[in-house]
C-alpha positions as CSV (number, residue, x, y, z in Angstrom):
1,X,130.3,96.5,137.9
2,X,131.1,99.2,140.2
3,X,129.4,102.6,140.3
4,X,126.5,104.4,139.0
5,X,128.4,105.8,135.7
6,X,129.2,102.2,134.3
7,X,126.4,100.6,135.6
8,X,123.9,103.6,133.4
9,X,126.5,102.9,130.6
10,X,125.7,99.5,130.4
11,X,121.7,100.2,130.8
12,X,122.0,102.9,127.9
13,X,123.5,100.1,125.3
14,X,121.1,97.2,126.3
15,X,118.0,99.8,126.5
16,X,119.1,101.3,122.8
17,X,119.4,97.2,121.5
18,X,116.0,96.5,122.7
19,X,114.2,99.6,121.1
20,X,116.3,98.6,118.1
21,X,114.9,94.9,118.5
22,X,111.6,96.4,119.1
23,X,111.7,98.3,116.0
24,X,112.7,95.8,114.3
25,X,110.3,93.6,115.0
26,X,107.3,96.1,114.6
27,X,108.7,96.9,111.0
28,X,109.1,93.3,109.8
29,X,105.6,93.0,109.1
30,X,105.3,96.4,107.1
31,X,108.2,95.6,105.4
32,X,106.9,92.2,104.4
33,X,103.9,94.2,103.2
34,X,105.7,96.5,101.1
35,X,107.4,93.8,99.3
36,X,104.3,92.2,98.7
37,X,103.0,95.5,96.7
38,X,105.6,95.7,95.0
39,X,105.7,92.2,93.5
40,X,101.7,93.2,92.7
41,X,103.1,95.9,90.6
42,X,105.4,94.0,89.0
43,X,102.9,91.9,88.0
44,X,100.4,94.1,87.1
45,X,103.2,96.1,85.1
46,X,103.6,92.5,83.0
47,X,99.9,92.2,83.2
48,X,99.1,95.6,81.1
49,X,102.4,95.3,78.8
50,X,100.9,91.3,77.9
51,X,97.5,93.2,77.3
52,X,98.4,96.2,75.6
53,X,100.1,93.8,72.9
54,X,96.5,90.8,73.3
55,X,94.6,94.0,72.6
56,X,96.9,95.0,69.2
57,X,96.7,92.0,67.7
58,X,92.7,92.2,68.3
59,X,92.9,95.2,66.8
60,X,95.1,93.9,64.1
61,X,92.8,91.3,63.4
62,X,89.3,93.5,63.7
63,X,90.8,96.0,61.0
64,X,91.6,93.0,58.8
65,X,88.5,91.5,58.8
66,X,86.9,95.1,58.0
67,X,89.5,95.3,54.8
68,X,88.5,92.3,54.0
69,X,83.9,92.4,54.3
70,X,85.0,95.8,52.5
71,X,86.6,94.7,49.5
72,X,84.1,92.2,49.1
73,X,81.3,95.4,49.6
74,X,83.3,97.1,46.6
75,X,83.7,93.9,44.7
76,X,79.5,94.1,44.9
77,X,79.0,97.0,44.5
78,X,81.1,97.2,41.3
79,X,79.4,94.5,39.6
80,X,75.5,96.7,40.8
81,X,77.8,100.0,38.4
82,X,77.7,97.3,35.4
83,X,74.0,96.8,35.4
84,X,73.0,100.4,36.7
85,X,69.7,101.8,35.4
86,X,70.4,105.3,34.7
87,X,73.6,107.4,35.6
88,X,72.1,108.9,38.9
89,X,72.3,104.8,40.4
90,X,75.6,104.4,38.8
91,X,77.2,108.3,40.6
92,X,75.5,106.6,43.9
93,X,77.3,103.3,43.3
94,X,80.5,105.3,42.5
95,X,80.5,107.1,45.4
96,X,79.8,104.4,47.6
97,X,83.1,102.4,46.2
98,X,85.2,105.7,46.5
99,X,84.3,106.1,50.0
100,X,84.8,102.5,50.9
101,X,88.1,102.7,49.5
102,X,89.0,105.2,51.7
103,X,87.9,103.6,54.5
104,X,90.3,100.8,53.2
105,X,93.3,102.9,53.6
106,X,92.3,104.1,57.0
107,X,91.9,100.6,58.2
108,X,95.6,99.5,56.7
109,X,97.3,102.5,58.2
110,X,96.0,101.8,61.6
111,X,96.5,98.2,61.0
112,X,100.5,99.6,60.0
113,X,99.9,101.3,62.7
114,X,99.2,98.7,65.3
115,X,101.8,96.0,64.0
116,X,104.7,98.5,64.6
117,X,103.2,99.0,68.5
118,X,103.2,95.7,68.7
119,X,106.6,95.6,67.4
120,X,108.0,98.0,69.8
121,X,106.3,96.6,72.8
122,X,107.3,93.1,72.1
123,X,110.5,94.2,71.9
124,X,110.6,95.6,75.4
125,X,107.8,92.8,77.3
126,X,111.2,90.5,77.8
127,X,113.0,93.2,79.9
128,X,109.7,93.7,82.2
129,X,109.4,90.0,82.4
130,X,113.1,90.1,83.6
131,X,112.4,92.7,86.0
132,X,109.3,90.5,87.4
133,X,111.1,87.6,87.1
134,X,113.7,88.9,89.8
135,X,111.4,90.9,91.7
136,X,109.6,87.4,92.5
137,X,112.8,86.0,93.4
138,X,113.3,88.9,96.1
139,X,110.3,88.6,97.7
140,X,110.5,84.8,97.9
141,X,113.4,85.2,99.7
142,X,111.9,87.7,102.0
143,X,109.3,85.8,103.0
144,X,111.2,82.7,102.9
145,X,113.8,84.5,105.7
146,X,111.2,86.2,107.2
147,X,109.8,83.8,109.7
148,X,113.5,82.5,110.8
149,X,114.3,86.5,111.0
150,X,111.1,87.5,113.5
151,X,112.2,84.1,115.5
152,X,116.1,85.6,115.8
153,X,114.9,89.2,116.5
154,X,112.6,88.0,119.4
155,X,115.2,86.0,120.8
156,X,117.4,88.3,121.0
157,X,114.8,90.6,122.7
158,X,114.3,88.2,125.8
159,X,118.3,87.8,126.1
160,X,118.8,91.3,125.7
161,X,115.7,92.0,128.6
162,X,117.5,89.8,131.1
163,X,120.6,91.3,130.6
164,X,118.6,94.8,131.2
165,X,117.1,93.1,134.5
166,X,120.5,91.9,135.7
167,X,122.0,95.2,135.3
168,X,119.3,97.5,136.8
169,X,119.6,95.4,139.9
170,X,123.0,97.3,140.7
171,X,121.5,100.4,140.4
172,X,122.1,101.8,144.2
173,X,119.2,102.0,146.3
174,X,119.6,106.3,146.4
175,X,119.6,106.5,142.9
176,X,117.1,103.8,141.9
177,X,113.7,106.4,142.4
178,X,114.8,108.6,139.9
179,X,116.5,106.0,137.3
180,X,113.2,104.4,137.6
181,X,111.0,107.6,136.9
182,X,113.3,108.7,134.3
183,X,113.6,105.2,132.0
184,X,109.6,105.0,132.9
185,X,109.2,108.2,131.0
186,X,112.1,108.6,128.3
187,X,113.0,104.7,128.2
188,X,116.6,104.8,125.7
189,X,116.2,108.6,125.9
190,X,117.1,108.5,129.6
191,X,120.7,108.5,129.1
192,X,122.8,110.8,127.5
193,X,127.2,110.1,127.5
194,X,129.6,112.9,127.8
195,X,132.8,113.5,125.6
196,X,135.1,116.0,127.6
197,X,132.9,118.3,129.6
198,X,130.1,118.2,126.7
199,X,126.4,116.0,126.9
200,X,126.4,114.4,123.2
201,X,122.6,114.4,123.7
202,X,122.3,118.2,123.7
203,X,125.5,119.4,123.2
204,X,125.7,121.2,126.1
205,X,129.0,122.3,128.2
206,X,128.9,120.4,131.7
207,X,131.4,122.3,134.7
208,X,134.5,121.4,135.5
209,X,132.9,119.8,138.9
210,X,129.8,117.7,137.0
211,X,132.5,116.5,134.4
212,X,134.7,115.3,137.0
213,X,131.9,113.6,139.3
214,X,130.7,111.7,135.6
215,X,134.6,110.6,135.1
216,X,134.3,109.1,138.8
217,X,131.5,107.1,138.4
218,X,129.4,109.2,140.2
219,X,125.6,109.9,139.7
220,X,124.9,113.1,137.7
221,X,121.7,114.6,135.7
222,X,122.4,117.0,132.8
223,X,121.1,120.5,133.8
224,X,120.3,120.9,130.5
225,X,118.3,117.6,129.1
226,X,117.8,116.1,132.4
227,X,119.9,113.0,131.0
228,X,121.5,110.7,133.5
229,X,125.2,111.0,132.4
230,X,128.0,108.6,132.3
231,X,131.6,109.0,130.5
């Protein structure tokens, strides 16, 4: 490999893999985490939809009991109106069975009430379970993958770093001090290729002469970005 331009070429790729790798590899574990919380809210979705429809049929079953202790209160006191003292006891008596029997239909309607909730949310708990059901199955995947997938990633990293090494160790002697400064400081940023006479990293017009000097290989910093160019 011949040159400063190819050899900074070359640097540029390797340099942009490894802060890919290194990206990579820092966002595994977040993304691990974030499959995590979601299978957590996929179950806590199935959680409350299994509860709302537990906590019905309480309900349900509360306000049945309550029909039923009230009927039997009626039932009582409508056998206390046939033996009432005096009228005032047996107006008392009536009002108590009139009020109770309202407090009948209450009950019934929200037991109606309930039973058609639970009606409509049973109807709909299969399609969350489905939905938890594969979100599981992603995430078991994930983690399954994940170890295998760090392993590969790092790997790659070392193989990618020795290439770096073995390419930086062509970088000529008059260049090397500022190559080194520069990837010190900007690291993948260093770098910056030119398309005809323009820097893609800032899109800046290069002359004729700088242009010319990148095309041969030669050493050349953008006067804009301070980039070390290559075609």
């Amino acid at each position: 490999m011949a040159g400063p331009g190819p050899i900074l070429k070359e640097a540029h790729r390797l340099r942009q893999h490894l802060q890919e790798l290194d990206a990579r590899i820092t966002q595994a574990p977040r993304q691990l985490a974030l499959q995590k919380a979601k299978l957590q809210s996929a179950e806590d979705n199935l959680k409350a939809a299994q509860d709302e429809i537990k906590q019905l049929k309480v309900k349900i079953n509360d306000r049945e009991l309550s029909v039923k202790t009230t009927f039997q209160q009626i039932a009582k006191w409508e056998k206390q109106r046939e033996t009432a003292g005096n009228s005032k006891e047996y107006e008392a008596l009536l009002h108590e069975v009139s009020a109770a029997q309202d407090r009948v239909k209450a009950f019934e309607d929200e037991i109606f009430e309930a039973m058609t909730d639970v009606e409509d949310k049973a109807g709909k708990l299969p399609g969350v379970e489905a939905i938890t059901k594969q979100i599981r199955l992603e995430v078991a995947t994930f983690e399954k993958e994940y170890d295998s997938r760090i392993e590969k990633f790092t790997a790659d990293r070392s193989k990618t770093a020795e290439e770096l090494k073995g390419v930086e160790t062509q970088v000529p002697e008059d260049v090397l001090p500022v190559y080194s400064k520069m990837v010190k400081a900007r690291g993948a940023g260093a770098f910056g290729k030119i398309e005809g006479r323009t820097c893609m990293a800032c899109n800046t017009e290069l002359t004729p002469q700088n242009a010319s000097e990148i095309n041969r290989g030669l050493f050349v910093t953008c006067k804009s970005c301070g980039r070390m160019l290559y075609a």
